[in-house]
BATOR-851390 format. One line per 3 residues: number of its first residue (from 1); for each residue x, y, z of N, C-alpha, C. Coordinates in nm, 2 decimals, decimal comma. Example, Ala and Ser with C-alpha at 12.3 -4.5 7.8 and 13.67 -1.06 7.14 Angstrom:
2
1 = 1,32 -0,57 0,78 1,23 -0,45 0,78 1,32 -0,33 0,78; 1,28 -0,22 0,71 1,37 -0,11 0,71 1,29 0,00 0,79
//
This chain:
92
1 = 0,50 3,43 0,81 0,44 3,31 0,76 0,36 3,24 0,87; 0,23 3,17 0,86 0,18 3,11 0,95 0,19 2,94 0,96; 0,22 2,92 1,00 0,27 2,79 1,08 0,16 2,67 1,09
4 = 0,05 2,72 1,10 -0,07 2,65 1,07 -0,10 2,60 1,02; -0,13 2,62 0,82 -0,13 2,50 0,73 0,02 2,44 0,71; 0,10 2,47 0,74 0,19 2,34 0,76 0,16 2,22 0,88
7 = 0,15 2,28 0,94 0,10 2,17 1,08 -0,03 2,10 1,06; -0,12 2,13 0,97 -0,27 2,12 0,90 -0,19 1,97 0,82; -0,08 2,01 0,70 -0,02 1,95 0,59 0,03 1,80 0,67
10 = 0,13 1,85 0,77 0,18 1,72 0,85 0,10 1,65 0,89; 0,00 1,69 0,97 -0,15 1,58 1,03 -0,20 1,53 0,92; -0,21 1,55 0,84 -0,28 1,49 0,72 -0,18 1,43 0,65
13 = -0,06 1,41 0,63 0,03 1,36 0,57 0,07 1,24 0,68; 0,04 1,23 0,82 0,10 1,15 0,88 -0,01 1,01 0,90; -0,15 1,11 0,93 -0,30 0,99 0,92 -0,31 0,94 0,78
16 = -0,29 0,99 0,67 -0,27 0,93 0,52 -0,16 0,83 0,52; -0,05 0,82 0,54 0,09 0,76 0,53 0,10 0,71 0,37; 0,10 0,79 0,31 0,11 0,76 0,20 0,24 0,71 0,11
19 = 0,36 0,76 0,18 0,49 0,70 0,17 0,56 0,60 0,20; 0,48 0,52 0,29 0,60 0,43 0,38 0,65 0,49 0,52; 0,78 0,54 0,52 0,87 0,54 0,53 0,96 0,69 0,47
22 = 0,96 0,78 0,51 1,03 0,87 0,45 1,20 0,92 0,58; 1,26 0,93 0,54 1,40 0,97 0,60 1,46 1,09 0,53; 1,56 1,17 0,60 1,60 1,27 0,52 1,78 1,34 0,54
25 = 1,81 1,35 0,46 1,96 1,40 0,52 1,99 1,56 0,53; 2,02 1,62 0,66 2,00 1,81 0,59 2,17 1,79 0,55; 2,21 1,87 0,49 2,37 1,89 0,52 2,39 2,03 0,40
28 = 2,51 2,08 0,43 2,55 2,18 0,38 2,47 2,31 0,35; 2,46 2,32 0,50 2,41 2,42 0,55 2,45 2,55 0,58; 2,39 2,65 0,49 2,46 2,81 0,47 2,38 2,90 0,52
31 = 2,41 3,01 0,61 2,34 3,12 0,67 2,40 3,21 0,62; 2,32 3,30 0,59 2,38 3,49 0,60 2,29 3,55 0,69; 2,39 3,63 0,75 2,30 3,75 0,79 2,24 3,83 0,66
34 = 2,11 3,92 0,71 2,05 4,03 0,62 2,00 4,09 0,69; 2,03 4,17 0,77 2,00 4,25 0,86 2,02 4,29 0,97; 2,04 4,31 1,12 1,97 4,29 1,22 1,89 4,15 1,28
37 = 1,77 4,13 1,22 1,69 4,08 1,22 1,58 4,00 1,11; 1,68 3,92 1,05 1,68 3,85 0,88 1,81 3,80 0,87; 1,76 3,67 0,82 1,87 3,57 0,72 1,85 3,48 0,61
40 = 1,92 3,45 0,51 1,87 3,39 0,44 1,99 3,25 0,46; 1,92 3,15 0,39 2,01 3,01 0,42 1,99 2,91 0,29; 2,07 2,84 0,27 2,04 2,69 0,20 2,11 2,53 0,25
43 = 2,00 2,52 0,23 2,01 2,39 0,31 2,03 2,25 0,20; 2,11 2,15 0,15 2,05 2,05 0,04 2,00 1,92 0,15; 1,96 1,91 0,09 1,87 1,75 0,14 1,85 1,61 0,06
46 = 1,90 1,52 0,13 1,90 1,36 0,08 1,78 1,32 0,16; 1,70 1,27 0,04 1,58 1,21 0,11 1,60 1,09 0,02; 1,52 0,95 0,15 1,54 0,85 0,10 1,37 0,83 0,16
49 = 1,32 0,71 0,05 1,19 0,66 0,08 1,19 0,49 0,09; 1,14 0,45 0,16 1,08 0,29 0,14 0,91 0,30 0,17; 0,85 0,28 0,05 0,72 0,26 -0,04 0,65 0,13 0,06
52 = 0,79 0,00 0,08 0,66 -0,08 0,14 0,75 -0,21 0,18; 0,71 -0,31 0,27 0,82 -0,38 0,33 0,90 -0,49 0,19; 1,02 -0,49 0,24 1,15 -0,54 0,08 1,16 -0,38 -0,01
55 = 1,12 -0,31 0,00 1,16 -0,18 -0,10 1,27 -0,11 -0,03; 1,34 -0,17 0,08 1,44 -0,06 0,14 1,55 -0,08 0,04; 1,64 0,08 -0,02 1,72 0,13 -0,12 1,82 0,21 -0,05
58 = 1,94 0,20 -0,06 2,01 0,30 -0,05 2,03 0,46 -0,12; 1,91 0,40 -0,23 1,95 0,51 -0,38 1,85 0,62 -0,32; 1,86 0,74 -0,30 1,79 0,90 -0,26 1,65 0,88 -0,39
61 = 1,60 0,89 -0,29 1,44 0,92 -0,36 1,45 1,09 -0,46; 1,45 1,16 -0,33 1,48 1,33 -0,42 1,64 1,37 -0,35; 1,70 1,48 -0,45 1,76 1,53 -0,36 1,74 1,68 -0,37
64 = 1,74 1,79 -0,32 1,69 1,92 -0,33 1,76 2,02 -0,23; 1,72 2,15 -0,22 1,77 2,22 -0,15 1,64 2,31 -0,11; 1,66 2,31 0,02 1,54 2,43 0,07 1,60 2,59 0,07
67 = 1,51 2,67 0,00 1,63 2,79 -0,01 1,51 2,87 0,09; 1,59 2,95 0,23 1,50 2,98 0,33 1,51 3,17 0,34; 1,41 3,17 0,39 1,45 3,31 0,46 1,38 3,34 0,62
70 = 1,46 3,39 0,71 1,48 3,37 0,85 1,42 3,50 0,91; 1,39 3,51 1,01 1,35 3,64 1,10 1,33 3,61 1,20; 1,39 3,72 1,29 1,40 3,71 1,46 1,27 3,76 1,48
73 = 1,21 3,70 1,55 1,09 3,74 1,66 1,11 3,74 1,78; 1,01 3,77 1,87 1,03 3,84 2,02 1,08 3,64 2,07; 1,02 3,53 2,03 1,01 3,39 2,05 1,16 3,37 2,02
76 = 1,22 3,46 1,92 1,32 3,37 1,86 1,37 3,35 1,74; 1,40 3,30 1,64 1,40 3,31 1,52 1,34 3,20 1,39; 1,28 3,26 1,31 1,16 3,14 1,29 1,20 3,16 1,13
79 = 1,12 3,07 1,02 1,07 3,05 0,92 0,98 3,16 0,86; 1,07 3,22 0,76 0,96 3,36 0,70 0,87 3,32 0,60; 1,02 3,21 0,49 0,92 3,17 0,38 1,05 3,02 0,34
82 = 1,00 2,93 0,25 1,08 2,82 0,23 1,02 2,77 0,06; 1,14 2,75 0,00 1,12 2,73 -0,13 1,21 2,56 -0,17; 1,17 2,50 -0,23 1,24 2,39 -0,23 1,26 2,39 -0,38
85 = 1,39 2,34 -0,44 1,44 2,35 -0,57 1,53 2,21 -0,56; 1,45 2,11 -0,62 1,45 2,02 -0,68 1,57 1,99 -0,77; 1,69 1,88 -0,68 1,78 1,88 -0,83 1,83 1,78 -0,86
88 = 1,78 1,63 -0,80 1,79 1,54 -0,88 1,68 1,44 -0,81; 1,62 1,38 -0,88 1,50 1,23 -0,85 1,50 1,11 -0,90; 1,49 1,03 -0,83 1,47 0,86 -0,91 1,39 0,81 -0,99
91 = 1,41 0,78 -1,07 1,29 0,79 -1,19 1,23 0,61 -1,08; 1,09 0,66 -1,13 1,02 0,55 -1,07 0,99 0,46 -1,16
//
C-alpha cells in the first residue's frame, strides 16, 4: 500500500478543518500472526467530535473497528491494507 494518498488525505483534512476537533480511543486490540512475515489485527475505536466552541459531548461521534492487515518490510512492519467497519453513530 502507498502511504502517499493518505498523507495527500491528512494535509487536506488538516488545512480544511472541517470537524472542529476530532479525538479518538484505540482499545481492544488483536493481532495474529499469518505468516512469517504478515498479520492481521482489529482494532475498535471511540471517536469523539466537537463541531464548534459549547458543542463539547461526552456521547462518541462513531464507534467502529479498523480491520488491518500487516507486513514486515526491510523498515519494519507497516500497513498493507485497512478497512473500517462502522458499528455504531450519533444520529445528527
Amino acid at each position: 500500500m502507498d502511504a502517499k494518498p493518505y498523507t495527500k488525505w491528512g494535509r487536506r483534512l488538516l488545512e480544511a478543518q472541517p470537524f472542529g476537533t476530532i479525538r479518538h480511543v484505540c482499545g481492544n486490540m488483536r493481532f495474529v500472526a499469518d505468516g512469517a512475515n504478515a498479520a492481521v489485527g482489529r482494532t475498535i475505536l471511540t471517536v469523539f467530535m466537537v463541531a464548534g466552541p459549547g458543542a463539547s459531548t461526552t456521547l462518541p461521534w462513531r464507534v467502529g473497528e479498523d480491520h488491518d492487515r500487516f507486513r514486515r518490510t526491510e523498515q519494519g512492519w507497516s500497513i498493507a491494507s485497512r478497512r473500517w467497519v462502522e458499528l455504531f453513530s450519533r444520529p445528527e
